[in-house]
Structure formats: C-alpha cells, structure tokens
KEMAR-415053 format. One record per atom (N, C-alpha, C, O): residue in one letter; x, y, z. Coordinates in steps of 0.05 Angstrom, whole numbers, plus 5000, padded with zeros to 4 digits. Layout:
BEGIN
AXYZ;...
This chain:
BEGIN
X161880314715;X162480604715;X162880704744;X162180574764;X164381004744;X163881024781;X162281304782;X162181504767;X161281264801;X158181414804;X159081494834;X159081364855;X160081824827;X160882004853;X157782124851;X156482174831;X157182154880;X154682194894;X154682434913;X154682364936;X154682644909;X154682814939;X156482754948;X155982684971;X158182754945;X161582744965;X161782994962;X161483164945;X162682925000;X163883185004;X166183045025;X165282855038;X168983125030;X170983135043;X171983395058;X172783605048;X171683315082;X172683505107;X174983435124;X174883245141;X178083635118;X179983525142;X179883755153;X180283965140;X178983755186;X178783935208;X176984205188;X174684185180;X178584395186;X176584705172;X177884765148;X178784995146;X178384605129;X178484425103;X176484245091;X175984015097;X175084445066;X174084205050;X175484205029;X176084385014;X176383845032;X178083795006;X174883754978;X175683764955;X172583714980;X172183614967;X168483714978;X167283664998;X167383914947;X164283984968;X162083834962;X160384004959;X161183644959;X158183684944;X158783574918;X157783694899;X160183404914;X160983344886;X158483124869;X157082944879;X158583164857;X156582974840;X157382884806;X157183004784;X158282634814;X159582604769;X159282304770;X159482164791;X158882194744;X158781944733;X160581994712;X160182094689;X161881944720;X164681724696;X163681464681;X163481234691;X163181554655;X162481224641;X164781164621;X166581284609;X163480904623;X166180714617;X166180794564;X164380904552;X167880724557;X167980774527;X169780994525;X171580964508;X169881234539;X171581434536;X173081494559;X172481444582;X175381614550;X177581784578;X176081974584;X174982124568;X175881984609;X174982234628;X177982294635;X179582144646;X178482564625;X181382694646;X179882824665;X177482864659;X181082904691;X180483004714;X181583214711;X183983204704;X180583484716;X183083734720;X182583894742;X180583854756;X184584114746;X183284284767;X186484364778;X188484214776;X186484654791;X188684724791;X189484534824;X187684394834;X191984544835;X193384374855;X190884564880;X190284804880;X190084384897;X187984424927;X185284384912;X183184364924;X185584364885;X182584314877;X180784124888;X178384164887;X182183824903;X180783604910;X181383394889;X180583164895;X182483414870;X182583254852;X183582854870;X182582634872;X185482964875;X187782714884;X184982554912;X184282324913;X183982794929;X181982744951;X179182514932;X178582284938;X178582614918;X177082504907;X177482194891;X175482054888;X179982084882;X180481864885;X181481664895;X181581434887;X182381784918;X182381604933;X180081524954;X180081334970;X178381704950;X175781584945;X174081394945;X172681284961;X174581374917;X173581284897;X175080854913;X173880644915;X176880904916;X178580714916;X178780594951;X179780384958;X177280814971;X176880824991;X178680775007;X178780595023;X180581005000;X183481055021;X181981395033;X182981555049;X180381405024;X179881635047;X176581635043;X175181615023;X175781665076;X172381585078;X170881865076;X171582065088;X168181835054;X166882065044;X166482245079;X166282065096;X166482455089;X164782555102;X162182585099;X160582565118;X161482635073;X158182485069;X158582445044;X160682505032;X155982335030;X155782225003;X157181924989;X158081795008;X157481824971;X159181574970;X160081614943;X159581804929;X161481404937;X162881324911;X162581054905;X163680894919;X161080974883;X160880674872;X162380654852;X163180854839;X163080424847;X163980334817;X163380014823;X163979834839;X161380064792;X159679824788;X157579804800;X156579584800;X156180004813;X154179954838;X154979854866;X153479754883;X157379884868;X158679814900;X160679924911;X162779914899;X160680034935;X163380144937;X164579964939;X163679744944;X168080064932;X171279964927;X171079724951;X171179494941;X170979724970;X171779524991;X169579274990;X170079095005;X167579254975;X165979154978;X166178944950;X164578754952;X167278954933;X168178764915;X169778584928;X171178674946;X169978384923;X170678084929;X173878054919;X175777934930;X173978214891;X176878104880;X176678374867;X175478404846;X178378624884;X177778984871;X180578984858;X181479204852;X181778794853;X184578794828;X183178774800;X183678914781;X181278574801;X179578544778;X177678674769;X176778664746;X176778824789;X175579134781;X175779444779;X174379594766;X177179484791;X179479784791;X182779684795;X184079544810;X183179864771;X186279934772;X187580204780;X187680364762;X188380264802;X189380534813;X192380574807;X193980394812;X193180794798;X196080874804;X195581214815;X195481424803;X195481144845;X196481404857;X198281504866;X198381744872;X200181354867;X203081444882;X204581264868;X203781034873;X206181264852;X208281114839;X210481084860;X211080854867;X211181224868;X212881064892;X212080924916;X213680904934;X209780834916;X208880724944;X209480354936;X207780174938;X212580304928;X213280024933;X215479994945;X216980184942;X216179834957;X217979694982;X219779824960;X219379854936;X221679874973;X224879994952;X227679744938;X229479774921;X226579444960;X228179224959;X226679074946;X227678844944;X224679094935;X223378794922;X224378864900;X225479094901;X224378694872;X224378684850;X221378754841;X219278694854;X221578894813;X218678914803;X217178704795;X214678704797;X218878474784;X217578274789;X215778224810;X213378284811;X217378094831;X216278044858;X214278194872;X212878114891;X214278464857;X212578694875;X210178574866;X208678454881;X209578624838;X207578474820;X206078184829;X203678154833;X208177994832;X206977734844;X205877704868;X204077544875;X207877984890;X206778024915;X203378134911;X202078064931;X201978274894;X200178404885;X197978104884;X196378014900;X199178004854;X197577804842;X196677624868;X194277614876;X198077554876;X197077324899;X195577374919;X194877214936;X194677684917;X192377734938;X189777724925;X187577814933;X190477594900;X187177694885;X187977454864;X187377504840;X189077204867;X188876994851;X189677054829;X188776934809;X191577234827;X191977234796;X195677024784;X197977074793;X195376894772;X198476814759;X200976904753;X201177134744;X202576794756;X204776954744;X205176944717;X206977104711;X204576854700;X204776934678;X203077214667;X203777334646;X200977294684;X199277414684;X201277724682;X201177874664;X202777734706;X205177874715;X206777944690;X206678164679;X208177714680;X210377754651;X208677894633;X209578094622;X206277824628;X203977994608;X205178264614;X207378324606;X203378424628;X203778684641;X205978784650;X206078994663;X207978644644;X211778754645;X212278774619;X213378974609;X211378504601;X213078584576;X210578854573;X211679074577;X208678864570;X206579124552;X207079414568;X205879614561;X208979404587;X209779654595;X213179714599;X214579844614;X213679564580;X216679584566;X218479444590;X220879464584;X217879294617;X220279294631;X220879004635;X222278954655;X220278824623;X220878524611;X224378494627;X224878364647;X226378654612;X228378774615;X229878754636;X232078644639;X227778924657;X229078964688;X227578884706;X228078924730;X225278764696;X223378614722;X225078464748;X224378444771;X227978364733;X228978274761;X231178484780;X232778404797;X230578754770;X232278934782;X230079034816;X227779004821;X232379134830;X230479224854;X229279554847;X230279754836;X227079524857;X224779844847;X226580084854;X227280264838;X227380074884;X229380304889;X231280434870;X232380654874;X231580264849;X234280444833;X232280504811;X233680674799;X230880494802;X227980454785;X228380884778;X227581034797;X229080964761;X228781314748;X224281274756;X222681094760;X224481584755;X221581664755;X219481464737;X217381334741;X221581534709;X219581404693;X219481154697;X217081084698;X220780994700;X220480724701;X219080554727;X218480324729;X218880804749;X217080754767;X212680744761;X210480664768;X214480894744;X210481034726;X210080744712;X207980614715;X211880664701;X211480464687;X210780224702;X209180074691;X211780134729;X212079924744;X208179984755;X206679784754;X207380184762;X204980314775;X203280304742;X200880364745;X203680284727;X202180234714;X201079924710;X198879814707;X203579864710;X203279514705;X201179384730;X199679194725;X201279484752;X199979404771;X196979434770;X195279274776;X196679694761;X193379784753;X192279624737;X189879564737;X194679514713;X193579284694;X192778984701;X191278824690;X194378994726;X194478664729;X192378534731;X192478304722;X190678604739;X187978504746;X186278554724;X183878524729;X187078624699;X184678624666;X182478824681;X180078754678;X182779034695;X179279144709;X178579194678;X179879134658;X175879324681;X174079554683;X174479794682;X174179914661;X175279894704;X175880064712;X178880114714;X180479954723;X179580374704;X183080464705;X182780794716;X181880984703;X183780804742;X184281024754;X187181094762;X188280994782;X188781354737;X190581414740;X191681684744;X192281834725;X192181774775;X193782064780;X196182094760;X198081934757;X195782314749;X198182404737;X199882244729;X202282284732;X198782004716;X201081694702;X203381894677;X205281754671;X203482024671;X206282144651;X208282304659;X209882424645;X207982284700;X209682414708;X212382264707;X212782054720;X214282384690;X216782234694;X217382134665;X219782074660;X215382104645;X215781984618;X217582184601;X217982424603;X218581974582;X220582084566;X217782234545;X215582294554;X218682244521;X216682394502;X215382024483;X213181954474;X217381924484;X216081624473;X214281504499;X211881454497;X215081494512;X213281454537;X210281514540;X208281384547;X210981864530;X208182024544;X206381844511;X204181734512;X207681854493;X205881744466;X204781484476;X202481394475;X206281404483;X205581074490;X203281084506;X201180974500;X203681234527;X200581194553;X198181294541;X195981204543;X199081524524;X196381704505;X195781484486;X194181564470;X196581174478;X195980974458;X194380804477;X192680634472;X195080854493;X195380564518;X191280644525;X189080534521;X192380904538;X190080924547;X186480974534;X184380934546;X186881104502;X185581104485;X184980854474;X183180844457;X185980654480;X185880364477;X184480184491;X182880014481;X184880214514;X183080124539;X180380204544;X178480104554;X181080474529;X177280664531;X176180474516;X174780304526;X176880474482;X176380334460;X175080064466;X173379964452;X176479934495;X175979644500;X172579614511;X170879434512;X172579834516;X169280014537;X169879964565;X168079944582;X172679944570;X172880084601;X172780334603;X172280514586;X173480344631;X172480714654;X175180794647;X176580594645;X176581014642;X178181114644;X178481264657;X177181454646;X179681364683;X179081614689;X181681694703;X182781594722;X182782004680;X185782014689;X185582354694;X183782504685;X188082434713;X188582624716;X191582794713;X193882744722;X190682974698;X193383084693;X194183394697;X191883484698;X195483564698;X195583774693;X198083914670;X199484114670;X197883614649;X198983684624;X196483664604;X195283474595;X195984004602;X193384074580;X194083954554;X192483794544;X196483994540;X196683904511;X196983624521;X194783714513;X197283404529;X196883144530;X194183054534;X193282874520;X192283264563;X189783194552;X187883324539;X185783314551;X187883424520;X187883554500;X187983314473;X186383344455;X189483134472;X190782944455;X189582654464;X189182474447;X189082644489;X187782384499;X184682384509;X183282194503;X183582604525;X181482574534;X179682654518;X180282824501;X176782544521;X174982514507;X172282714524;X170582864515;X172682654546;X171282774570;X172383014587;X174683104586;X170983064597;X172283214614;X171083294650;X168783374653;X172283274666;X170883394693;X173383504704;X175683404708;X172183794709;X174183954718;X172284064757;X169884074763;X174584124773;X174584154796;X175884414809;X178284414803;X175084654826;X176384874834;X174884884854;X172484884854;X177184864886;X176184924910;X174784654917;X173384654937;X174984424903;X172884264912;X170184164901;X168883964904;X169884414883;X166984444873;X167484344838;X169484364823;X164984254834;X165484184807;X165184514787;X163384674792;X166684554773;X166084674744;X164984614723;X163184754713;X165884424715;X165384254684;X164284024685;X164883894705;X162983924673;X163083574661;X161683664634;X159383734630;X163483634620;X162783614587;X164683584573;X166983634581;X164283494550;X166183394526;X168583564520;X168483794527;X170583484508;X172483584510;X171883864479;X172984084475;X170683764469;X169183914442;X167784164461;X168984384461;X165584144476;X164384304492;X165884584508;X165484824507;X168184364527;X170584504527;X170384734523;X168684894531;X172984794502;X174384894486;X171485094470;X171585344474;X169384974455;X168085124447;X167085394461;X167185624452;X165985284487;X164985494502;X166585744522;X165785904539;X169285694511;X170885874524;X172486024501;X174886084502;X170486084474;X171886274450;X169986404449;X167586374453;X171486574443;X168386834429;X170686934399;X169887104384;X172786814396;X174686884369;X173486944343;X173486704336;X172787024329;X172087024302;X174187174279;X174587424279;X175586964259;X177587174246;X175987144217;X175386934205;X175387464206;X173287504185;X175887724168;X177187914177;X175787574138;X176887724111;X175187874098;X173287754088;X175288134094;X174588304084;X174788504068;X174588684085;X175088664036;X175088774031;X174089054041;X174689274030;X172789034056;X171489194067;X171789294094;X169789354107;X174289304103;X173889264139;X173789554151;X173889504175;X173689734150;X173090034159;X169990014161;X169090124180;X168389904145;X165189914145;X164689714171;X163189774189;X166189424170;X164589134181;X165089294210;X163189294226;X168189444217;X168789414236;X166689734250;X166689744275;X166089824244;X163690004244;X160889914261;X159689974282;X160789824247;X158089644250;X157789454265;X155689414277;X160389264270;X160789074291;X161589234324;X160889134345;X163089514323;X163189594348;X160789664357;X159989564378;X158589874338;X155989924340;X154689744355;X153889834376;X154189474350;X153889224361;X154589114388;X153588914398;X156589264401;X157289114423;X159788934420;X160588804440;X161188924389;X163388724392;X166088874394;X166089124396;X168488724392;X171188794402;X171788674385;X171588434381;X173188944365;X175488934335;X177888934337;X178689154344;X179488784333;X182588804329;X182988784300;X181688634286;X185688994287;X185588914258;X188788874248;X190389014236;X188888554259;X192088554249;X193488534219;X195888504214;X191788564204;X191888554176;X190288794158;X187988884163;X192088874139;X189889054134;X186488944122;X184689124119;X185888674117;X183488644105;X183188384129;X181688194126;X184488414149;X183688154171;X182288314197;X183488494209;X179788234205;X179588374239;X179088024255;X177987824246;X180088074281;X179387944303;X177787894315;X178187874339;X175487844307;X171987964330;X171987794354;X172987574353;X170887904376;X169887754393;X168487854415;X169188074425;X166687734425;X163687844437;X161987864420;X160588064420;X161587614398;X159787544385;X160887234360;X163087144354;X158887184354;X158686934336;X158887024309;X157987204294;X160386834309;X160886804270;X158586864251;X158487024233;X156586674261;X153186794253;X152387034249;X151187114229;X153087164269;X152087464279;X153387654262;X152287834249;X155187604263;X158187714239;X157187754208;X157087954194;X156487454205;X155087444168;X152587554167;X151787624144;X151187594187;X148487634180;X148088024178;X146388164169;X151188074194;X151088444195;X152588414167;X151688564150;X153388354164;X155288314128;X153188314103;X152788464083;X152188124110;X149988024092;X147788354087;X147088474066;X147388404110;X145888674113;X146388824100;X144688904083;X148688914102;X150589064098;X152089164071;X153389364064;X150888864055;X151788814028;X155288884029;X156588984011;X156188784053;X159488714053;X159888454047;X158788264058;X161888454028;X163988164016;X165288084037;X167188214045;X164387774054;X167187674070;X168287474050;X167187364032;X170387464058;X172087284042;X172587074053;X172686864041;X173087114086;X173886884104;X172486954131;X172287174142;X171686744137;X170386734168;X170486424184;X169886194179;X171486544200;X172586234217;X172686304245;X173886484256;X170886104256;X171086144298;X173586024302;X174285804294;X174786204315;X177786124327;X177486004353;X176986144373;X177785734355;X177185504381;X179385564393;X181585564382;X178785634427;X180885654445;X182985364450;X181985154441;X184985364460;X185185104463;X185685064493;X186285244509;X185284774498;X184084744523;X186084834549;X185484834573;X188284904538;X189385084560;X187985324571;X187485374595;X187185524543;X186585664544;X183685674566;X183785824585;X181985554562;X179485454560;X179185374596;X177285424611;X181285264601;X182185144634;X182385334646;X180885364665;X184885584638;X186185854656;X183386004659;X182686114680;X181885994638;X178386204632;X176886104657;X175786254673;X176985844657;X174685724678;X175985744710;X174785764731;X178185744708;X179785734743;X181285924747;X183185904763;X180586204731;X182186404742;X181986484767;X183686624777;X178986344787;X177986494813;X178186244830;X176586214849;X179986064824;X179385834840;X183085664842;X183485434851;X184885824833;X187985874839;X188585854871;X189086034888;X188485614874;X189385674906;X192585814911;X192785964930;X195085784896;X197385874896;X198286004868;X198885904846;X197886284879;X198586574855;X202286604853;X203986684869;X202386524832;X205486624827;X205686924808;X203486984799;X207687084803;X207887334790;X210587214772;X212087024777;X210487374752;X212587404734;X213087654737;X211587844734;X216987634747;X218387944751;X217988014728;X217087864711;X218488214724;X219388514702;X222188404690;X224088334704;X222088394668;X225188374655;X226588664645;X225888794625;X228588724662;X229588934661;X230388994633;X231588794625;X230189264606;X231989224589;X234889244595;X236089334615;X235789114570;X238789104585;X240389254559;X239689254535;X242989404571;X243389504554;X245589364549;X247089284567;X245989304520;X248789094507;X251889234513;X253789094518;X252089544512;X254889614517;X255089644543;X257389604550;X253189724565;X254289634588;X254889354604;X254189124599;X256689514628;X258789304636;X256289134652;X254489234665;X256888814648;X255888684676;X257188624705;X259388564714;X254588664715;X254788574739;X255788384745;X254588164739;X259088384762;X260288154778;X258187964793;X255988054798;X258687754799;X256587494800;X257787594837;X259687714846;X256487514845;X256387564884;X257487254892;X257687194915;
C-alpha cells in the first residue's frame, strides 16, 4: 500500500502540498480529486520520488520509491503520457523500459496486445493521437505486473470505448488486490470506477472516505408524497426545514432527514405516500466540498435575449 506521512511540499512561497496524511490500500480504486493547484499531480510524484518531500515521506510497501531494487515490479506510474522519445517505436520504448528491470520481451507483446496497440507497436510514438499515447503510458505502468498502479488523469484523450475499457481495466486490477490509485477530474467516470475516495484543496486534505460516504454526506434532499402537503409543509418549516413544492402532492425537504420527516408525519397522523433521500451525485458532492478551495474562478456571461425579428449583427 502507499502510506503518505506528513508531507508537505514547498516551491519558494508555495505550498504545493501541507501536512498531508493518507494510506491508500491495495483491493479498491482510490480516485484522487481536487480542483487544478490542489497538489494533486505534487503529491505523486512523490510518491514515485520525482519530487523530494520538504518534510514527511511516502512509502509503498514500507519503503520509499527509490529504495526498491526492481520499482517496475512494484509501482506503475503514468504521469505524463508524452514523456517518450518521439522517434522510438512503442515497441522499442517498452523494451527500452523492460531491460532496466529484467523484464522480456514477450513480457512487452503481453501489455501491447491488452492495451489494444499489437497493431502499431512498430509505428514511431510521435505520430501516436492523444489517445493512443494514454494507451502506450499505460502499457508501461503494466509492464512490470506491480502492486501498485499510479495513474494521473489515464482517460485523457480516450475515445468513449476507451474510457469503458480503463474503467474495466482498472476495477480489475483492484479486484486482483492491488493499490490503485488514480486521478481524474472526470466526476461521472469516477463516480463509475472509484471505490475510495481522497480529495485535496490548497494542498490540504478534505476527504478520505468511501465513495458511498461521499455523496451521502453532501445531501440533505428528501422528496416526500403526500396527500397532505399544506399541513407537512407547515410543520416542517416550523422545524427549521426548507420546502419546495414542485408537484402539487410532492415537496422537496432539506435541512433535515428522512427520519425526522416520518416521525413529524407520524405525529401528525399525516399519510406519506413516498419518501426517499435524494443522494447528491458526486459532482455535486465535489463543487459542495471545494467551493473555498477554487484556485481559478471563471464566470458565465449573461445571455442576452434575443429578439427573432430583429436584424443581426454583421460579423466584424
């Protein structure tokens, strides 16, 4: 597993990274999140010891990264998909790989055909589209069978068969009881793949909890059917909660529990018909937790109405 310790990362009056503390264990995907300056990217390379803690450390396995004997066979990194010579073949890049850590070439053909590029292994990387670079950086993380699989943003560039494939790939590898530990800032993908979760703003941790946990603790939704909704909704503002009533026998509650809801009902001797906690989804649940930790604020203009019989504006 890798066992972040008190890391903290400092460039000049910059902390990429404060006081961090998480154990990533191996059986499930940990996705990584956190909006862009969070530390995210700081923190694995890390891990992988392309950049040295200012204090605290990072193990995996009980050792740091440099200190393994053969670290192909125990972490697999893809942090930069383009960081290969532009003239080798992917083949060759691969074999150039394998031979620093004893591994075969057949070992190589394995991890080309299982990441679709069997095909063009003897093409040079430079003409290689996005995706097929993700794919080449994946194969490499594989080559070595780790443990451990540490992947920045691996679906950047995938087609939509693609992005399914890595969300199989990598739920597969967990399954195997390796580390997974990926980062994305596509919520509905991890949403669909991760099992875990550690989220990051400014550096600082937010989260480490289940992806269930999540999502749960960032609803307060309750949608309750009622014959009765002029009385419930009465009684529920009395309470401290917030009614919306988009139906005439439907209200919205929230600033309270479903529980809390039946039990003023029950009181009440009101009929619900339907009651259901409305689970945020983990988009939602992400924007809730890092509204104050946005390092770059964008606005959405005003859309002017437009009127259909007037003339348009000549193009400049």
């Amino acid at each position: 597993m890798i066992e972040i310790r008190g890391l903290t990362k400092v460039y000049g009056r910059t902390t990429a990274v404060d006081d961090l503390t998480v154990t990533v264990r191996p059986g499930v995907v940990t996705g990584f999140l956190g909006p862009n300056g969070a530390g995210k990217s700081t923190t694995m390379r890390a891990v992988v010891g392309l950049d040295r803690p200012t204090s605290g450390e990072v193990l995996v396995d009980g050792r740091r990264y440099a200190d393994h004997p053969a670290p192909l066979h125990q972490v697999g990194a893809l942090l930069d998909a383009g960081a290969v010579h532009p003239g080798r073949s992917a083949r060759n890049h691969l074999r150039a790989l394998a031979a620093t850590n004893g591994i075969g070439h057949r070992r190589v053909d394995e991890v080309l055909e299982l990441v679709g590029l069997s095909e063009v292994a003897g093409r040079r990387v430079g003409g290689f589209s996005l995706g097929m670079s993700q794919r080449l950086g994946i194969a490499a993380t594989l080559l070595g069978d780790p443990a451990v699989i540490l992947l920045d943003e691996p679906v950047n560039g995938l087609d939509p068969d693609g992005i399914r494939w890595i969300r199989g790939l990598l739920r597969a590898l967990a399954a195997e009881g390796r580390t997974v530990f990926v980062s994305s800032h596509l919520m509905s993908e991890m949403a669909l793949t991760a099992d875990h979760l550690v989220l990051l703003g400014r550096g600082r941790l937010l989260a480490d909890v289940s992806m269930q946990q999540m999502t749960a603790t960032a609803t307060g939704r309750v949608t309750v059917r009622t014959p009765q909704p002029e009385e419930l909704t009465r009684l529920l503002v009395v309470a401290g909660a917030v009614v919306s009533r988009p139906e005439p026998d439907v209200l919205t509650v929230t600033g309270t529990t479903a529980e809390e809801i039946a039990g003023t009902a029950l009181a009440a001797r009101i009929l619900l018909t339907e009651l259901v906690p409305v689970h945020a989804s983990l988009e939602e649940a992400y924007l809730a937790m890092t509204a104050d930790d946005v390092q770059y604020r964008s606005t959405t203009p005003a859309t002017p109405a437009t009127d259909p019989t007037a003339p348009r504006r000549a193009a400049a």
